[in-house]
N, C-alpha and C positions, 0 to 999 in steps of 0.2 A: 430536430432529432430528440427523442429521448433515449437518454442516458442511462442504463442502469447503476444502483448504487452498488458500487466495487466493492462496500464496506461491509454487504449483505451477506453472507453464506449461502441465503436462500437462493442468490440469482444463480452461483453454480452449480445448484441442483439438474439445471437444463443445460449447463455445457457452461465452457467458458465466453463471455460475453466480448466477442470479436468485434462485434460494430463499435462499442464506446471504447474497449481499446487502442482499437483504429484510430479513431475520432481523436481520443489526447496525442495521440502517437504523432498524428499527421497534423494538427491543429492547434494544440495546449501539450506540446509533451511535456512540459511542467508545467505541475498543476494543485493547487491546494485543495484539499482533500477534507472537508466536512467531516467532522467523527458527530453522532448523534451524542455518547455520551466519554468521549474527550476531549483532546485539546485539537485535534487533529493533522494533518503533517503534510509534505510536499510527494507529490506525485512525481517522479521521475518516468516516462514511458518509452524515450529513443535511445539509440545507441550512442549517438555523441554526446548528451547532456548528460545519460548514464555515464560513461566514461571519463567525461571530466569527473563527474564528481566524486567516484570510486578513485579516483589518483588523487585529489586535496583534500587530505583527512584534517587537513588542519584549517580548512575553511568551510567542509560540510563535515560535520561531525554532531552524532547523535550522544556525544558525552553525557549535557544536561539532562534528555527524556533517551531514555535507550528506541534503537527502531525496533527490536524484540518483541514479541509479542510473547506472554509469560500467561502457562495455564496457572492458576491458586493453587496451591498444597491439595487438597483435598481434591480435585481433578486430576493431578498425576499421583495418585496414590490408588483411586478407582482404576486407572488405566492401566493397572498393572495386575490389578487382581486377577 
């Protein structure tokens, strides 16, 4: 199976990519997650794995790297013009 990378913008141009969602969901629902140019981070994709983990903040906790993702100054200043 090829996989789309999740981490692309470009793949939801065509919709959202159902088959490799599926695939962690049903296969890897955790899953670590390549960033091209960061650290990269844990894929959460099912209800039960999501739900523990959403309830123990005090043993998955994004403290250290925020899971946020933050436009630069100078992009939400554009986006407002």
């Amino acid at each position: 199976m090829n996989l789309a990378d999740i981490n692309s913008l470009d793949v939801y141009v065509e919709g959202v990519p159902h088959e490799t969602l599926t695939h962690y969901r049903t296969s890897d629902p955790v899953h670590w997650i390549e960033e091209e140019n960061g650290p990269g981070y844990w894929g959460v994709f099912d209800y039960e794995h999501l739900t523990s983990v959403s309830r123990d903040a005090s043993r998955y906790s994004s403290e250290e790297r925020t899971a946020l993702m933050m436009e630069p100054a100078d992009e939400i200043g554009r986006a407002h013009v």
